[in-house]
N, C-alpha and C positions, 0 to 999 in steps of 0.2 A: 573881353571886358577890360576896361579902361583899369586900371591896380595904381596904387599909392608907391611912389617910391620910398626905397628901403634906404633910412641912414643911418639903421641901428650897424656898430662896425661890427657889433660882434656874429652879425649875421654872414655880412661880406663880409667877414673874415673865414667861413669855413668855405675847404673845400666844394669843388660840384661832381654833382656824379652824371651819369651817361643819361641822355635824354631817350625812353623809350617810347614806341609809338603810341604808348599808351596815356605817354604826359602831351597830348598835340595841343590840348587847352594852354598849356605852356605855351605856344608860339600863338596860337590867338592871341593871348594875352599882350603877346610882344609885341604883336605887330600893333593890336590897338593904341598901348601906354605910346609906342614910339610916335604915332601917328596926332597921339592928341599933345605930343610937346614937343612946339616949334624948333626949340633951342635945342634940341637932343637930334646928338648926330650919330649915337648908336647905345644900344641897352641890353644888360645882360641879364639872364633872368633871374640870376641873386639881389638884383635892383627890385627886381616885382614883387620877391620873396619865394621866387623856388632857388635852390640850389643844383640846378639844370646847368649842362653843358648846352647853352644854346642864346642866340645873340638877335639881336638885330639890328643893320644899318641901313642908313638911309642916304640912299647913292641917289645924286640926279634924280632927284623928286621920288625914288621908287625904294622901298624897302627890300635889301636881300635879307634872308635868315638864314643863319647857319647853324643848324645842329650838330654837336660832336665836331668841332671844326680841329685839326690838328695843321701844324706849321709844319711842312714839308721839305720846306728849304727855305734861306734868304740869300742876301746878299751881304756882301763881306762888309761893307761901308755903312754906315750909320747917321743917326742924328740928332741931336739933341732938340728937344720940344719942350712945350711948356702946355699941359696940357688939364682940362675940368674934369670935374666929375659932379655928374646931376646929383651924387648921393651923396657927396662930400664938399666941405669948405673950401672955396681958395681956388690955385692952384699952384701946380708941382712942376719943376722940370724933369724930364726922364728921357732916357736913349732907347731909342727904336733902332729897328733895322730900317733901311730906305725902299727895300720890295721884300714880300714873303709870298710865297706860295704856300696857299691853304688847301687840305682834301677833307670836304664836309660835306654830311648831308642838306637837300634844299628839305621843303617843306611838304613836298611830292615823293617826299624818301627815296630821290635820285643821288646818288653820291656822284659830286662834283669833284674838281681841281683847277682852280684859277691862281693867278699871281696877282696880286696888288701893290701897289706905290702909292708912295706920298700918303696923303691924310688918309687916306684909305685901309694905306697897311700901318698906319699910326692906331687909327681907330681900332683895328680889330686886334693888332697888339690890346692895346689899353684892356679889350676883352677877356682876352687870356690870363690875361692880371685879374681879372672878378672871378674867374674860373679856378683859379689856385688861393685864391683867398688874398690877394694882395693887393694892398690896398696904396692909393700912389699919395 
């Protein structure tokens, strides 16, 4: 189901907890919201109103989800960005790593491990920032 985005902060502002199989309406949810707004190039489920560890991006026309996503490694260089937020005013500059390797569940409760770069690993940074309640 299509969900209203969250820009009360004091919602993103709290913590998320672990996505269990029993919240999977949770990633419905995401993949729809992401699906029905063009401008959105990835959404965390504290945007929809769970406070879930679980995301969604939207890579080359196709949505990945990542549940319980953890950063596994990066790399030593960095970036600075300037980057939005659907839920919030404006925007912010902030420092990313330039590739991170993620280990998360998909959506088929397969746990993966990929590395991503550039906007990619911008993005799902930005994510992990909704996941701790941080707001940019």
């Amino acid at each position: 189901m299509v969900k209203e985005i969250v820009k009360d902060q004091e919602i993103l502002s709290k913590m998320c907890d672990d996505l269990t199989r029993k919240d999977m309406q949770v990633v419905r949810d995401l993949v729809d919201t992401i699906r029905s707004n063009e401008e959105c190039a990835c959404l965390a489920a504290n945007q929809i109103g769970y406070t879930k560890r679980a995301c969604a991006i939207s890579i080359n026309g196709r949505v990945l989800v990542m549940i319980n996503p953890k950063c596994v490694g990066h790399s030593q260089d960095g970036i600075e960005c300037e980057e939005g937020c659907l839920s919030l005013e404006g925007v912010q500059k902030v420092n990313r790593f330039r590739t991170i390797t993620v280990k998360y569940t998909d959506e088929k409760w397969n746990t993966k491990t990929a590395q991503y770069r550039g906007f990619e690993a911008e993005c799902i940074q930005h994510m992990f920032d909704h996941f701790e309640g941080i707001l940019i």
